[in-house]
C-alpha positions in Angstrom: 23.0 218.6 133.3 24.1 217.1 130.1 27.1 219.4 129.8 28.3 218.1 133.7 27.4 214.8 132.5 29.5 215.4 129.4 32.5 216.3 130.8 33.1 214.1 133.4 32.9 211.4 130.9 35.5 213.5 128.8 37.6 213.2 132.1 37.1 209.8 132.7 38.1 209.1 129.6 41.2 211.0 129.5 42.2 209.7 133.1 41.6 206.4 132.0 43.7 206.4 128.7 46.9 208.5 131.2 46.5 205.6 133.6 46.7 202.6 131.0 50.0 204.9 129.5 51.4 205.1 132.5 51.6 201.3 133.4 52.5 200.3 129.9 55.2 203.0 130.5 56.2 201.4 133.9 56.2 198.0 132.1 58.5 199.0 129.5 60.8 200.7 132.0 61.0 198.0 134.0 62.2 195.3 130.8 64.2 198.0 129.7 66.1 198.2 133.0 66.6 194.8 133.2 67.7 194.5 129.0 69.6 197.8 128.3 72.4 199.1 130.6 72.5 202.2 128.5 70.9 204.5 131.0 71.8 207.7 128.0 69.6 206.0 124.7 66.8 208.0 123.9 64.2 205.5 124.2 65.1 204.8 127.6 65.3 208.1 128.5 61.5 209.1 127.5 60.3 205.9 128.7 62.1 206.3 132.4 60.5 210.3 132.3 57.1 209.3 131.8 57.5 206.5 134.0 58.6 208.7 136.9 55.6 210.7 136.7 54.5 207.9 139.2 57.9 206.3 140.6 59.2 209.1 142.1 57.0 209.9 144.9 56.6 206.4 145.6 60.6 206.2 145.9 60.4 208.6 148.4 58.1 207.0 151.0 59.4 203.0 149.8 62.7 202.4 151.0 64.7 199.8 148.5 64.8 196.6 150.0 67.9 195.5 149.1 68.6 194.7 144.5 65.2 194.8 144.3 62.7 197.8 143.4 59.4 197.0 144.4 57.7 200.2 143.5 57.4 199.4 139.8 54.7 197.1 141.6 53.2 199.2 144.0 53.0 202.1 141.1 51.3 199.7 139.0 48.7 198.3 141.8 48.0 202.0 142.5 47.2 203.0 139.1 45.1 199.7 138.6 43.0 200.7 142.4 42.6 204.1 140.5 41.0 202.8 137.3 38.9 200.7 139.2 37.7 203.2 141.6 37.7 207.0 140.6 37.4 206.2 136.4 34.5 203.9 136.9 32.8 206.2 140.2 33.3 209.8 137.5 31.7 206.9 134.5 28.8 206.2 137.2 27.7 209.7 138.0 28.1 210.9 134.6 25.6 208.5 133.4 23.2 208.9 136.6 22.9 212.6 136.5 22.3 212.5 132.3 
């Protein structure tokens, strides 16, 4: 049972770490938006792809409510609900079935 145990800390972990990139991502995308019109430099182009990995589903179902984009927010509450729930539930039963 170790090696289930095992790997759904590896998992965990890895979910974890992709969740805590993708806000800071989302973050940055955000400031960057608001800082640098240049929608074509390089920084701003890898930090707007990464970012999307989450935005753009969200874009689909939230309609923009007028200037304002609100799903930077909603992405971010989501991925925080996610590291709460299903990276501390796969940390709990990796350490009760050890």
């Amino acid at each position: 049972m170790f090696v289930i145990s095992n790997f759904l800390l590896a998992v965990a972990t890895v979910l974890k770490v992709f969740i805590y990139f993708e806000i800071v991502a989302i973050l940055v995308s955000a400031l960057l938006s608001w800082i640098t019109p240049y929608k074509y430099h390089p920084l701003r182009q890898f930090v707007d792809a990464v970012s999307n990995i989450v935005l753009s589903p969200l874009r689909r179902f939230i309609p923009p409510m007028g200037p304002m984009d609100i799903t930077p927010m909603i992405g971010i509450l989501i991925l925080v609900f996610l590291n709460i729930f299903l990276v501390q539930t796969l940390l709990d039963v990796a350490v009760r079935i050890r």
